[in-house]
gemmi code that builds the backbone of each chain (N, CA, C; Angstrom):
import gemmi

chains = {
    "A": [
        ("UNK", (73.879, 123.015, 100.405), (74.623, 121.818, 100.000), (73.934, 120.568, 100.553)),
        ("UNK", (73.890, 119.444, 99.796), (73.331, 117.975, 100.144), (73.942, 117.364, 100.991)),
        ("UNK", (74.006, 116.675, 101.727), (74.900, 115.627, 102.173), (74.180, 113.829, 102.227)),
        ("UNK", (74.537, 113.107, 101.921), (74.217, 111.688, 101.786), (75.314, 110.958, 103.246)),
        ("UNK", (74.217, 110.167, 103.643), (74.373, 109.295, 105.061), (73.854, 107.774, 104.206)),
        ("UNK", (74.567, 107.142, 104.905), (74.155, 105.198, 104.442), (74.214, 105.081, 106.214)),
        ("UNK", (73.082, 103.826, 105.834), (72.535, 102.922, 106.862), (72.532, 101.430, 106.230)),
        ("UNK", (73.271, 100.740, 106.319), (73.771, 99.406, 105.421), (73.733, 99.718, 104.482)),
        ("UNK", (73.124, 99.402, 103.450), (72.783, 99.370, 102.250), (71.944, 100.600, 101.401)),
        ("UNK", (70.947, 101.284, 102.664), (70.334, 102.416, 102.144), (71.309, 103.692, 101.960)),
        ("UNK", (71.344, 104.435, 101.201), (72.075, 105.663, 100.977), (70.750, 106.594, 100.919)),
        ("UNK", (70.911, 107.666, 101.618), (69.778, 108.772, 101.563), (70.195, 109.876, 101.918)),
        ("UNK", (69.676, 111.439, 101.460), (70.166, 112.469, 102.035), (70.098, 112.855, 103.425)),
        ("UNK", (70.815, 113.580, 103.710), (71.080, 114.027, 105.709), (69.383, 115.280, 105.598)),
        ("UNK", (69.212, 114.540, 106.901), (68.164, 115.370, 107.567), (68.740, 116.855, 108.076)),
        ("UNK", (67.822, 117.652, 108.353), (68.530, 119.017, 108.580), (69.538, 118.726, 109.833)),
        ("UNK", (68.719, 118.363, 110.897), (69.352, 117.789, 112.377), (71.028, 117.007, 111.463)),
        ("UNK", (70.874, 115.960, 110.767), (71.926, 115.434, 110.345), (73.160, 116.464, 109.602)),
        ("UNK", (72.485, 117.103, 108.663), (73.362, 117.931, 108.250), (73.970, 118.781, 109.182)),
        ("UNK", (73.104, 119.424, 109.657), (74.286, 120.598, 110.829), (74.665, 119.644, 111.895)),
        ("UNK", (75.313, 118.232, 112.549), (76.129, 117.775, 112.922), (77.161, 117.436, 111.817)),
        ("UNK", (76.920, 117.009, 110.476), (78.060, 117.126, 109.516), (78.974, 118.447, 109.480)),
        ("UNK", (77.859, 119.160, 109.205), (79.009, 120.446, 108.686), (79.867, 121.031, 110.082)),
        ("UNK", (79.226, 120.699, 111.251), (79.876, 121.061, 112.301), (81.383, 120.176, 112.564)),
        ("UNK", (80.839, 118.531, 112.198), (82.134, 117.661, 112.073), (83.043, 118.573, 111.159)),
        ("UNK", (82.308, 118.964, 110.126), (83.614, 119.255, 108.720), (84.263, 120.494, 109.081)),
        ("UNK", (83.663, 121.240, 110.296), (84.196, 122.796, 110.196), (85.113, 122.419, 111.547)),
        ("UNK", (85.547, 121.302, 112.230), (86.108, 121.337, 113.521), (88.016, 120.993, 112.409)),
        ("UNK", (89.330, 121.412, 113.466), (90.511, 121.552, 112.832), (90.851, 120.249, 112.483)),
        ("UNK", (91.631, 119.721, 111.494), (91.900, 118.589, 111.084), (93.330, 118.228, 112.514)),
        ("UNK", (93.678, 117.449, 112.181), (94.608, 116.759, 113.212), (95.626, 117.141, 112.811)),
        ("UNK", (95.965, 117.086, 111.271), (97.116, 118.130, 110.446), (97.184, 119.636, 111.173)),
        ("UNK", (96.149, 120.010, 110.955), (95.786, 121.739, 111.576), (96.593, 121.618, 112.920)),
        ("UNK", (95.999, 120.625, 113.703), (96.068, 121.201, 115.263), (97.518, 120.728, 115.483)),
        ("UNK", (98.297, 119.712, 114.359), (99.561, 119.536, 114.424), (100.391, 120.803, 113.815)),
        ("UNK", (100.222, 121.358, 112.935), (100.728, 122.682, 112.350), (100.601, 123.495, 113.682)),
        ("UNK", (99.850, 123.911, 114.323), (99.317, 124.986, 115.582), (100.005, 124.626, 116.228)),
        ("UNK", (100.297, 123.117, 116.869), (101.705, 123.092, 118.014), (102.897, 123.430, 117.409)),
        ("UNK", (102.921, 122.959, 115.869), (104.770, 123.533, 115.439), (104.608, 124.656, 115.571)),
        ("UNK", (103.924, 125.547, 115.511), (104.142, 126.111, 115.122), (104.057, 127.603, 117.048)),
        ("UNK", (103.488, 126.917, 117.720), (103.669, 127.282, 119.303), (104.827, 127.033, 119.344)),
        ("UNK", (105.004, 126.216, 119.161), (106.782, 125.168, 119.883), (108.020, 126.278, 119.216)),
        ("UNK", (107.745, 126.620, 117.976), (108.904, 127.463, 117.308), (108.917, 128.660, 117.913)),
        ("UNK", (107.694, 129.529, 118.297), (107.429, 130.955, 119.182), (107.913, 130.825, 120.182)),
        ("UNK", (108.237, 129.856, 121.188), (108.712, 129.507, 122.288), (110.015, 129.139, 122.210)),
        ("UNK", (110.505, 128.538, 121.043), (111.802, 128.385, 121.044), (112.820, 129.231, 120.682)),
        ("UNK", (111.891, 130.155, 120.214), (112.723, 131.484, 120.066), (112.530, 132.615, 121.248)),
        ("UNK", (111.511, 132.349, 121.863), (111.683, 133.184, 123.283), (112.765, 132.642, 124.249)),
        ("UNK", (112.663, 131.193, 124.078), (113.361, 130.835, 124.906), (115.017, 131.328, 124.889)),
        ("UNK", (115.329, 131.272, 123.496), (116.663, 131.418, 122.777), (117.218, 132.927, 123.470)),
        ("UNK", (116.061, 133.672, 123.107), (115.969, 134.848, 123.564), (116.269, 135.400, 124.913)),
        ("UNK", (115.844, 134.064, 125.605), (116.190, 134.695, 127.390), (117.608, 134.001, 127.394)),
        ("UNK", (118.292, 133.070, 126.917), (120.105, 132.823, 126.880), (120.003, 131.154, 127.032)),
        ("UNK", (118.320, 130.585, 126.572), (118.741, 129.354, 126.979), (119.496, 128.518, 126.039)),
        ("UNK", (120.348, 127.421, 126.060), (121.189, 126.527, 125.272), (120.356, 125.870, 124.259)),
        ("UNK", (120.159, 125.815, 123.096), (119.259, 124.603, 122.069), (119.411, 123.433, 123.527)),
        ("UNK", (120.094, 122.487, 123.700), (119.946, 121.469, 125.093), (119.138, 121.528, 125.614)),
        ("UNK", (119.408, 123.114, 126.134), (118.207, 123.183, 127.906), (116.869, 123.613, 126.615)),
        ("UNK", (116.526, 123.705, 125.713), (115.268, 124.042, 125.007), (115.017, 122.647, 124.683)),
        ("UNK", (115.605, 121.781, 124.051), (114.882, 120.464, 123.149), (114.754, 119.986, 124.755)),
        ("UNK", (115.228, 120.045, 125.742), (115.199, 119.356, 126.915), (113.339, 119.720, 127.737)),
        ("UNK", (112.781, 121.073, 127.415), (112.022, 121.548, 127.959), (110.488, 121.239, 126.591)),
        ("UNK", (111.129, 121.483, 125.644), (110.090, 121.652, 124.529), (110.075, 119.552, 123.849)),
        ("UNK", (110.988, 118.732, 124.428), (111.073, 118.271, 123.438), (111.938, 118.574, 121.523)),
        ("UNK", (112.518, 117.642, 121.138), (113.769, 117.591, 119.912), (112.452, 117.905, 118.707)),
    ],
    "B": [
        ("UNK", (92.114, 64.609, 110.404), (92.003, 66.089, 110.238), (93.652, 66.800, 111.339)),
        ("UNK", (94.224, 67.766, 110.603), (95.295, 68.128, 111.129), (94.490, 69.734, 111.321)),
        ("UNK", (94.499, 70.462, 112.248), (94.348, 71.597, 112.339), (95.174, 72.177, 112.591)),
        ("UNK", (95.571, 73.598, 111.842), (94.196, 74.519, 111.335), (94.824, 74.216, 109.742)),
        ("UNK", (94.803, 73.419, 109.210), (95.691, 73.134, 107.825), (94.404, 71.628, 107.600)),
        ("UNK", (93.164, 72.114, 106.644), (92.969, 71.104, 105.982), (92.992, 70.554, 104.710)),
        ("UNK", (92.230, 69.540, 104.630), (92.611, 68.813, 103.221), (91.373, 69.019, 102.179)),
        ("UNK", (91.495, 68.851, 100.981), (89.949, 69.104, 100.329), (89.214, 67.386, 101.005)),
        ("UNK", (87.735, 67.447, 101.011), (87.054, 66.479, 101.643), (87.080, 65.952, 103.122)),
        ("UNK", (88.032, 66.622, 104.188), (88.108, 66.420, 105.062), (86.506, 66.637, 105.716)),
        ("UNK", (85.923, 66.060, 106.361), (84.469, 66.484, 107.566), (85.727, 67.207, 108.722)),
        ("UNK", (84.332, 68.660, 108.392), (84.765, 69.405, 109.739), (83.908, 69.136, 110.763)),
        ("UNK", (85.210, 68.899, 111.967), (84.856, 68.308, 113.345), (84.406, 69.305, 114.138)),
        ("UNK", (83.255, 69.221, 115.102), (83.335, 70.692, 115.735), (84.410, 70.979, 116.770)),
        ("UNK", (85.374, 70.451, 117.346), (86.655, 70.591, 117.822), (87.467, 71.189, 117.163)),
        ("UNK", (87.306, 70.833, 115.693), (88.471, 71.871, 114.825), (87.625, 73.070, 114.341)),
        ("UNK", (86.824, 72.953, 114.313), (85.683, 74.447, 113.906), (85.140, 75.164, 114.912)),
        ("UNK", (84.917, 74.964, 116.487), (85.063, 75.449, 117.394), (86.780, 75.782, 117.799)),
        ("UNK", (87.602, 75.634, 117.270), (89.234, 76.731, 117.901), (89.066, 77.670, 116.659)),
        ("UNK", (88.692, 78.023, 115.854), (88.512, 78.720, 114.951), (88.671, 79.797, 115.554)),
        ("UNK", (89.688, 80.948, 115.399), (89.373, 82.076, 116.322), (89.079, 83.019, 115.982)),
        ("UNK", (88.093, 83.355, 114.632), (87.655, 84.547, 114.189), (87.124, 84.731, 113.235)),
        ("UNK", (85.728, 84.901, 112.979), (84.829, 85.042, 112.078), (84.150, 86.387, 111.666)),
        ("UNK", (83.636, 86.130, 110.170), (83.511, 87.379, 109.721), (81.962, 87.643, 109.840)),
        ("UNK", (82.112, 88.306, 110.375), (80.433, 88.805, 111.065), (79.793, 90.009, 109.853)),
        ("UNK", (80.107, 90.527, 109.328), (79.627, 91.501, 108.958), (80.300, 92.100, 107.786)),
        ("UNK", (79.826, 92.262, 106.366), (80.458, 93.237, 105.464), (79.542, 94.315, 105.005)),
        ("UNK", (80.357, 95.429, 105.038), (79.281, 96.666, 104.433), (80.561, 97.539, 103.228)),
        ("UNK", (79.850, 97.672, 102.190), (80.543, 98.198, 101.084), (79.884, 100.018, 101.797)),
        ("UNK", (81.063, 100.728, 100.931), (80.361, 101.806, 101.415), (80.304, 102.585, 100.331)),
        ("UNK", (79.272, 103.849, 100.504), (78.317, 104.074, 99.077), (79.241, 105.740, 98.711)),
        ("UNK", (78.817, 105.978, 97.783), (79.754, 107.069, 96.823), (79.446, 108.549, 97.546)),
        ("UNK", (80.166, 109.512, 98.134), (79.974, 110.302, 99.013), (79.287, 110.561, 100.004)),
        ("UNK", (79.118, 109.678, 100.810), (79.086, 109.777, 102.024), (79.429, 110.312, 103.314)),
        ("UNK", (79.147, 110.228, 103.624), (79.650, 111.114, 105.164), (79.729, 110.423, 106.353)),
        ("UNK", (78.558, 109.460, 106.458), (78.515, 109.018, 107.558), (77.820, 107.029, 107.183)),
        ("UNK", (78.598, 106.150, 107.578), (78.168, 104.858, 107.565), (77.338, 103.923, 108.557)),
        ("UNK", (76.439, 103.649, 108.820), (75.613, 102.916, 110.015), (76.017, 102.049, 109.790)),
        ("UNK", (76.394, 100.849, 110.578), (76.458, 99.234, 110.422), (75.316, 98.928, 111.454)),
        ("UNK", (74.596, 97.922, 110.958), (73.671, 97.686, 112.108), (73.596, 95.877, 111.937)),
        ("UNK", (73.411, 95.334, 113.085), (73.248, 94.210, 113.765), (74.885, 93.399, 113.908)),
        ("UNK", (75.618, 94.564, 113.813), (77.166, 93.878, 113.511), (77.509, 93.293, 115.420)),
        ("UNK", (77.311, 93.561, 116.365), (77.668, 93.106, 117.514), (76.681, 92.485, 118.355)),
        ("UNK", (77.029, 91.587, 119.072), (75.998, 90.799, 119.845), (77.102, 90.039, 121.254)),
        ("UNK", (75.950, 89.173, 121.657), (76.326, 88.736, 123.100), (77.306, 87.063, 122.300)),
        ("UNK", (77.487, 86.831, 121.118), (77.876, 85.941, 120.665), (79.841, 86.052, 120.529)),
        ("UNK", (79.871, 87.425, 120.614), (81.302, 87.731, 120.880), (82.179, 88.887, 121.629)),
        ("UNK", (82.952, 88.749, 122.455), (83.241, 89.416, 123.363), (84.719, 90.792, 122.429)),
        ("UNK", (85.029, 90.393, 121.633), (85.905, 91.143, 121.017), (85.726, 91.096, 119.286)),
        ("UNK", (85.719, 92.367, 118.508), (85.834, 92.457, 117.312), (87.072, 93.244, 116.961)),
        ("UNK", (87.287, 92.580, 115.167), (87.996, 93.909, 114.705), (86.975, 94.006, 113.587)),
        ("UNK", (87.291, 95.761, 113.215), (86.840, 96.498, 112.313), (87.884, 96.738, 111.298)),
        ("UNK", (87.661, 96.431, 109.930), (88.815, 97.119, 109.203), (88.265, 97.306, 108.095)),
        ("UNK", (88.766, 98.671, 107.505), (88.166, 99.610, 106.311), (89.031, 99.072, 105.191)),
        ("UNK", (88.944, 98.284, 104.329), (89.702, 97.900, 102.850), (89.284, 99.192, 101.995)),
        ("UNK", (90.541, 99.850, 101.375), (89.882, 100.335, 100.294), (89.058, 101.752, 100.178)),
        ("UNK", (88.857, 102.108, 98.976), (88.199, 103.461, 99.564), (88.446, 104.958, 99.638)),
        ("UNK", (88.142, 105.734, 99.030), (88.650, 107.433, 99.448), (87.937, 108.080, 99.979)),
        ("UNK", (88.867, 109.657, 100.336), (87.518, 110.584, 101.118), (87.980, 111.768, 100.506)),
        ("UNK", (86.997, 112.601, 100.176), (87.560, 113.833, 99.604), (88.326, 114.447, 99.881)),
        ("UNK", (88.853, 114.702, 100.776), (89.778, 115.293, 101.483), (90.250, 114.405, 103.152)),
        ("UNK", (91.351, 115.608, 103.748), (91.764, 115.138, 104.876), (91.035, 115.082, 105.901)),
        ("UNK", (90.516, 113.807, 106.708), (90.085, 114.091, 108.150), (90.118, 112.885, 109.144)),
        ("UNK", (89.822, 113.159, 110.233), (89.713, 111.936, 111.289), (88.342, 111.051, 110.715)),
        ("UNK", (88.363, 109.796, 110.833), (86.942, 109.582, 111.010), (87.149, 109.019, 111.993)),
        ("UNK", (85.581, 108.975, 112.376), (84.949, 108.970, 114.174), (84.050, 107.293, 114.048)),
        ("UNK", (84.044, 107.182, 115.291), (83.296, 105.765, 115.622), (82.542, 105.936, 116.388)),
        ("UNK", (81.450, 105.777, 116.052), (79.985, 106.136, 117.613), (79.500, 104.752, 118.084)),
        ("UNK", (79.182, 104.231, 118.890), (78.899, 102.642, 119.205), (76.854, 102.984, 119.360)),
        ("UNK", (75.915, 102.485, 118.536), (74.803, 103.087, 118.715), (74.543, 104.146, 118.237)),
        ("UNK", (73.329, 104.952, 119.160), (73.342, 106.449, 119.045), (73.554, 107.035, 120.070)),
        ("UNK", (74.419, 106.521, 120.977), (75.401, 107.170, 121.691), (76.297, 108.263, 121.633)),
        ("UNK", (75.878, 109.327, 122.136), (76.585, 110.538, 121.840), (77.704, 111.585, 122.723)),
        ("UNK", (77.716, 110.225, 124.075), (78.346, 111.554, 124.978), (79.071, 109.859, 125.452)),
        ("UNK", (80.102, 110.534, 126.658), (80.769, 109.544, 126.818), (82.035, 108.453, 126.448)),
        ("UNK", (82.592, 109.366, 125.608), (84.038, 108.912, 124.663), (85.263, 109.448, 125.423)),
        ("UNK", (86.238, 108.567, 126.177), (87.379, 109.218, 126.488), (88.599, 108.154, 125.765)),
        ("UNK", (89.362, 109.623, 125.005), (90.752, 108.533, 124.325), (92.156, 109.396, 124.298)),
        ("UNK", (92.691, 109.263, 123.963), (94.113, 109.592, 123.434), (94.660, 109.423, 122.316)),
        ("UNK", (94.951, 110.439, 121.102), (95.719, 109.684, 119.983), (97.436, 110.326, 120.344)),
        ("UNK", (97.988, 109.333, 120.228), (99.389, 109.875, 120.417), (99.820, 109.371, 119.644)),
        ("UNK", (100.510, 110.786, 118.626), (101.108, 110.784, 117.442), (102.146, 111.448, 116.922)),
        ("UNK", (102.703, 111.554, 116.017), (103.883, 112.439, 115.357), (103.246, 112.852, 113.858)),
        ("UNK", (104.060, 114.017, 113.303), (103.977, 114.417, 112.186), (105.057, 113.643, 110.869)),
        ("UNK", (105.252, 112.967, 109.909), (105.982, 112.457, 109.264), (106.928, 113.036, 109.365)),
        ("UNK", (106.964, 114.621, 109.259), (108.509, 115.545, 108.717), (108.697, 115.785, 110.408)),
        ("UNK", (107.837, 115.412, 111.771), (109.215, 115.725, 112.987), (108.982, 114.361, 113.836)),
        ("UNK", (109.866, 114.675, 114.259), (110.344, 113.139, 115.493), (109.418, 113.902, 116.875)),
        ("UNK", (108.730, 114.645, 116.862), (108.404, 115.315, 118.010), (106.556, 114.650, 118.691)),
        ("UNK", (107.044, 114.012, 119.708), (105.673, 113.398, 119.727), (104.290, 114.167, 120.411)),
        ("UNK", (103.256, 113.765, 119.716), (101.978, 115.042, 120.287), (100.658, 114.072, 120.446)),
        ("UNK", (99.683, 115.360, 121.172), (98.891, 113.965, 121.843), (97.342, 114.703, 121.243)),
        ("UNK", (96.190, 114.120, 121.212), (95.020, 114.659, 121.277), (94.108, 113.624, 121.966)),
        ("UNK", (93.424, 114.389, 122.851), (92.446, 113.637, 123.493), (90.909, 113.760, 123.124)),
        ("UNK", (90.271, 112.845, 123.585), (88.393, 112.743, 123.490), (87.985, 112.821, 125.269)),
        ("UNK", (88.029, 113.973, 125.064), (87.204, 113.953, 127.184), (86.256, 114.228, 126.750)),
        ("UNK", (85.026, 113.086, 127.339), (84.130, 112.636, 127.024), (83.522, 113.457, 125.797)),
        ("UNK", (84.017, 112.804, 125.052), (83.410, 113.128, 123.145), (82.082, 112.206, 122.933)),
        ("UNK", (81.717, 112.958, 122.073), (80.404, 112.795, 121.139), (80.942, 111.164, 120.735)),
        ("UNK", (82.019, 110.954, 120.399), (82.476, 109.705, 119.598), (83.371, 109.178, 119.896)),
        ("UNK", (84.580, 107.921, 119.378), (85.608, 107.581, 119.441), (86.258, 108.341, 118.059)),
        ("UNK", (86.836, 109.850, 118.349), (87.220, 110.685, 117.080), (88.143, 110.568, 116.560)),
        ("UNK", (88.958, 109.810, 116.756), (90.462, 109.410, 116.295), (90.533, 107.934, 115.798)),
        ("UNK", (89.330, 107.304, 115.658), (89.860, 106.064, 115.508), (90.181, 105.353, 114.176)),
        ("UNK", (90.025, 106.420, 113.167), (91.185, 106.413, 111.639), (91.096, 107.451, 111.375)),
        ("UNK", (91.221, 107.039, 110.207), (91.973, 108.629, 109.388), (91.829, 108.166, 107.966)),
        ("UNK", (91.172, 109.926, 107.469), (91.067, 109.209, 105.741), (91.707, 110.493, 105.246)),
        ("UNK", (91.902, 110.099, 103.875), (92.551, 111.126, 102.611), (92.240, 110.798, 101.529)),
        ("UNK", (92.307, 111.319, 100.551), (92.398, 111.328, 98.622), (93.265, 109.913, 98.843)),
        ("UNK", (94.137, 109.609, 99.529), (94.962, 108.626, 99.036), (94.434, 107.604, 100.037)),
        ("UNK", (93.241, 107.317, 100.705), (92.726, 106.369, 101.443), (92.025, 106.087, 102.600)),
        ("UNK", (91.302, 105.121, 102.896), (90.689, 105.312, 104.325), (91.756, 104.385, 105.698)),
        ("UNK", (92.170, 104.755, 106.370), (92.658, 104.087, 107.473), (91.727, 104.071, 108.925)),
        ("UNK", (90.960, 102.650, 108.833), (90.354, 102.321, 110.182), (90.818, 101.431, 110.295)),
        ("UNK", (90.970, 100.767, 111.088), (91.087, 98.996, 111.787), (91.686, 98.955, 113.222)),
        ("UNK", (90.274, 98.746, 113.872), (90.281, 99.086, 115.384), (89.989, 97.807, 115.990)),
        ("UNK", (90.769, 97.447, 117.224), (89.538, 96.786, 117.887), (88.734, 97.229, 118.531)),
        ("UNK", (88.177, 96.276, 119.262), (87.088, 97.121, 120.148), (86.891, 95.619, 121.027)),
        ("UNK", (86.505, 95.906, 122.329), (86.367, 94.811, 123.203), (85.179, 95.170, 123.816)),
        ("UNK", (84.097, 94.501, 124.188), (82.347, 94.400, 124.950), (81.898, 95.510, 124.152)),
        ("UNK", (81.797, 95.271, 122.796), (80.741, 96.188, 122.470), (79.271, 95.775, 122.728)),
        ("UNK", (78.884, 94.571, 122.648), (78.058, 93.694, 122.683), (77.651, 93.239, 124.007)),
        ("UNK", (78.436, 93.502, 124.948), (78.301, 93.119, 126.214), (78.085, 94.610, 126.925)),
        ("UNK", (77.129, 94.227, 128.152), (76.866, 95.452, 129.223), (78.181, 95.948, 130.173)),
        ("UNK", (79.056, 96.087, 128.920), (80.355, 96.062, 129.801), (80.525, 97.760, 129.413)),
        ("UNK", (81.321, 98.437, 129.910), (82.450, 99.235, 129.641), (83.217, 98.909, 127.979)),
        ("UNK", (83.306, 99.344, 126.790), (83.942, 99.423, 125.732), (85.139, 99.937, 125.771)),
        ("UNK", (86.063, 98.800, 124.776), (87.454, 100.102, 124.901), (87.842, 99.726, 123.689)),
        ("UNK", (88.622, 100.469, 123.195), (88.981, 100.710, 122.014), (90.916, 100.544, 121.575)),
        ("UNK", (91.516, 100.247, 120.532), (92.141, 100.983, 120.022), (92.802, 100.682, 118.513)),
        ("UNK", (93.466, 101.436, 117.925), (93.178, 101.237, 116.818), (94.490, 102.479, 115.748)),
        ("UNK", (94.726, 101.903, 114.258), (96.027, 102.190, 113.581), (95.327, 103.441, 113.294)),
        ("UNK", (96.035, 104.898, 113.180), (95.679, 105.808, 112.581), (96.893, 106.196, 111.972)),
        ("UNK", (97.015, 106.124, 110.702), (98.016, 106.563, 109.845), (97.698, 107.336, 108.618)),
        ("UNK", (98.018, 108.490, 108.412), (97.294, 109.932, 107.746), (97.745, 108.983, 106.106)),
        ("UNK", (97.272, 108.878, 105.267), (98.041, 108.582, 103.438), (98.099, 109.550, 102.909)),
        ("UNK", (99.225, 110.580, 103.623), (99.259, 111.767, 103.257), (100.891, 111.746, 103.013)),
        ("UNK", (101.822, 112.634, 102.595), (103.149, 112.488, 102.919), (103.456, 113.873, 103.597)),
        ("UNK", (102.404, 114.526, 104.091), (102.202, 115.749, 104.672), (101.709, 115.019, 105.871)),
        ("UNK", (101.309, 114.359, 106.253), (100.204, 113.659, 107.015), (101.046, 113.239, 108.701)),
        ("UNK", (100.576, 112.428, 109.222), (100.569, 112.326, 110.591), (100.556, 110.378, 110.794)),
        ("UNK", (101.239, 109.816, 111.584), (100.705, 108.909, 112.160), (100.870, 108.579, 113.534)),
        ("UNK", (100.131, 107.771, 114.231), (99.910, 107.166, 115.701), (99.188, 105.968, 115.843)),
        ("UNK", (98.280, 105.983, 117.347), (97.925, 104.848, 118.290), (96.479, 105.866, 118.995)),
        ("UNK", (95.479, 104.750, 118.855), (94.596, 105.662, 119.743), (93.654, 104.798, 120.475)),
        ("UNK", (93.926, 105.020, 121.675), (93.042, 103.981, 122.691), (92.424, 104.934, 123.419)),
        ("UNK", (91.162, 103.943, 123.389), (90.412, 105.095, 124.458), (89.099, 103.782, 124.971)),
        ("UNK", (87.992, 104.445, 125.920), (87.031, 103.285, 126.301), (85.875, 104.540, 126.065)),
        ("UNK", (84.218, 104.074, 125.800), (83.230, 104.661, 126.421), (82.970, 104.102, 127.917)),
        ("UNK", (82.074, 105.317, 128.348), (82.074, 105.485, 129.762), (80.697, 105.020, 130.143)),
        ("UNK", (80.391, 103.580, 129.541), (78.888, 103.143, 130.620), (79.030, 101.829, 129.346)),
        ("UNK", (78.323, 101.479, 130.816), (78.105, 99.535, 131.118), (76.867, 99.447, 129.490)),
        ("UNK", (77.157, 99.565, 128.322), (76.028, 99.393, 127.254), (76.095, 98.880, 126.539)),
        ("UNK", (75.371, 97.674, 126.488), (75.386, 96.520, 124.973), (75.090, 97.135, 123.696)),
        ("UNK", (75.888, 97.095, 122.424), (75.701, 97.899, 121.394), (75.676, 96.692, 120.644)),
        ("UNK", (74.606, 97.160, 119.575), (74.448, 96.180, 118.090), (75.121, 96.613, 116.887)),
        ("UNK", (75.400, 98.256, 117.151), (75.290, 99.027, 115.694), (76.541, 99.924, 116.056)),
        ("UNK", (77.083, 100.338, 114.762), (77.868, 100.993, 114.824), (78.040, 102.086, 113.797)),
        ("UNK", (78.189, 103.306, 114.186), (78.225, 104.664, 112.559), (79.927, 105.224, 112.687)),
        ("UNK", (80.743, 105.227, 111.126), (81.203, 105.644, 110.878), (81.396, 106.867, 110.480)),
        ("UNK", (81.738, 107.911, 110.575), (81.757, 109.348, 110.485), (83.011, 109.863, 109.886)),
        ("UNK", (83.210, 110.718, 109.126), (84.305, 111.958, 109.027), (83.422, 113.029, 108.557)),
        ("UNK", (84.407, 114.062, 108.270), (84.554, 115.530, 108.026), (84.358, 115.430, 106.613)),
        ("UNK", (84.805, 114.326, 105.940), (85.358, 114.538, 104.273), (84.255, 113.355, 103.812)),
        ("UNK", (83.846, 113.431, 102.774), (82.353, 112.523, 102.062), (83.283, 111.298, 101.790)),
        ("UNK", (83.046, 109.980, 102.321), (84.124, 109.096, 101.842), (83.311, 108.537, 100.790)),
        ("UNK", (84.397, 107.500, 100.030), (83.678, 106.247, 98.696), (84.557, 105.648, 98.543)),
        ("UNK", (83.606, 104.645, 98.591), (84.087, 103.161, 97.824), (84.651, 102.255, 99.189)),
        ("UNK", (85.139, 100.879, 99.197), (85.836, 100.340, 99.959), (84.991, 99.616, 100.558)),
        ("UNK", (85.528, 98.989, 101.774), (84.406, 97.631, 102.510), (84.421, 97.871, 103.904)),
        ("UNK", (83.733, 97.909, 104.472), (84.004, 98.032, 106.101), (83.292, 96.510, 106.859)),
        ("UNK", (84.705, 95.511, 107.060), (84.478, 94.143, 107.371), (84.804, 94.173, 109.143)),
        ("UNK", (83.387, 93.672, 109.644), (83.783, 93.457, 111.052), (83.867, 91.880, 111.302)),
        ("UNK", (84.916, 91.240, 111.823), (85.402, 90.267, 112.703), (84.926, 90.305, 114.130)),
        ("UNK", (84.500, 89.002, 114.092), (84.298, 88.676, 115.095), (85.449, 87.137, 116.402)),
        ("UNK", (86.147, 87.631, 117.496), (87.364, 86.734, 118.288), (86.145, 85.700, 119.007)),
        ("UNK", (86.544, 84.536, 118.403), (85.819, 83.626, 119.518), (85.701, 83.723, 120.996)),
        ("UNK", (84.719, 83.670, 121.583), (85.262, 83.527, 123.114), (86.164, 82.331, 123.720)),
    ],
}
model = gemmi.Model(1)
for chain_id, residues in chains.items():
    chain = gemmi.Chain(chain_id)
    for i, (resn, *xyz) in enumerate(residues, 1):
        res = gemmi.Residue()
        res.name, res.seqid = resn, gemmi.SeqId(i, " ")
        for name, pos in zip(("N", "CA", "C"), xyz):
            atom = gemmi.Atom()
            atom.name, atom.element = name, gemmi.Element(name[0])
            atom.pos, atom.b_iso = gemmi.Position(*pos), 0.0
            res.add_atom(atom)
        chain.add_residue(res)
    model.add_chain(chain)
structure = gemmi.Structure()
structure.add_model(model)
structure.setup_entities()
């Protein structure tokens, strides 16, 4: 695959060195991702928690609402 | 002359053109899939604070884009502290010492969001940053992300980065009088 880099005005394709820091940028988790990955910790925990007798209260109190 | 309200034919005084507090230093259109944007000669010893702001513009998809000051690659510490649209639940991501300033917008299909400041880029100072990151997603995310690089380095140039090939739009840097 190509990738194109600009330098003001010039547009030119990515050097190899350039490209594999792109695709490494493009393959790291989006901020969406790593926000899905905490809901989705936070819910595993809130059901353990539930699980050991704690109150929804004492949970949004520990985990955050 | 009444400042900052003039008249057509008025002579500008340099008293009223010196309080002027912010000039446009720099425009760069940006080119049709891209990945990554250089600005070069945008900062100097002529101003101690800029803003950056992205008009306009898409990216193929969802991602952060990143701010490198130079070719500076190590040395980025920040914080984005943010929420998800659908929870009230607030969450954080940090840059210990990153390659970049990695949070300092955010693009999508539905737009680019940068507009940062930035204070001594231009000066042998310490840089700090911060700046709107709001996802144009309705799935998406928004926050605040401040952060500084970690050494005393006068920068001229600046590269824009994401994950996703952006196009189209303007990337206008301002320059705050001293």
């Amino acid at each position: 695959m190509t990738y194109k880099v600009q330098i003001d005005d010039l547009v030119r394709e990515a050097t190899p060195a350039e490209i594999a820091e792109i695709e490494a940028r493009a393959a790291e988790p989006t901020v969406q991702e790593h926000t899905d990955a905490i809901h989705q910790a936070k819910q595993s925990a809130r059901t353990k928690l539930a699980a050991l007798g704690l109150t929804d209260d004492e949970i949004n109190a520990l985990l955050g609402a | 002359m009444t400042f900052p309200v003039f008249a057509s034919g008025d002579v500008l005084q340099a008293s009223d053109m010196n309080a002027v507090g912010m000039w446009l230093v720099k425009t760069q259109t940006i080119g049709s899939g891209v990945t990554s944007v250089a600005v070069t000669s945008a900062f100097s010893s002529d101003y101690d604070t800029y803003k950056i702001i992205v008009s306009g513009g898409v990216a193929a998809g969802a991602a952060a884009v990143g701010l490198q000051l130079g070719a500076s690659t190590t040395g980025y510490f920040g914080t984005l502290i943010f929420s998800a649209y659908s929870s009230a639940a607030g969450l954080f991501l940090t840059d210990d010492n990153a390659t970049k300033f990695t949070y300092a917008g955010v693009a999508n299909t539905g737009g680019i969001c940068l507009n940062v400041d930035l204070t001594n880029p231009g000066r042998a100072d310490r840089t700090f940053i911060q700046g709107l990151y709001a996802n144009p997603s309705t799935t998406g995310e928004a926050g605040r992300y401040q952060a500084f690089h970690n050494s005393a380095t006068a920068f001229t140039d600046f590269t824009i980065s994401c994950g996703q090939a952006l196009t189209g739009g303007n990337i206008k840097v301002y320059g705050f009088r001293n």
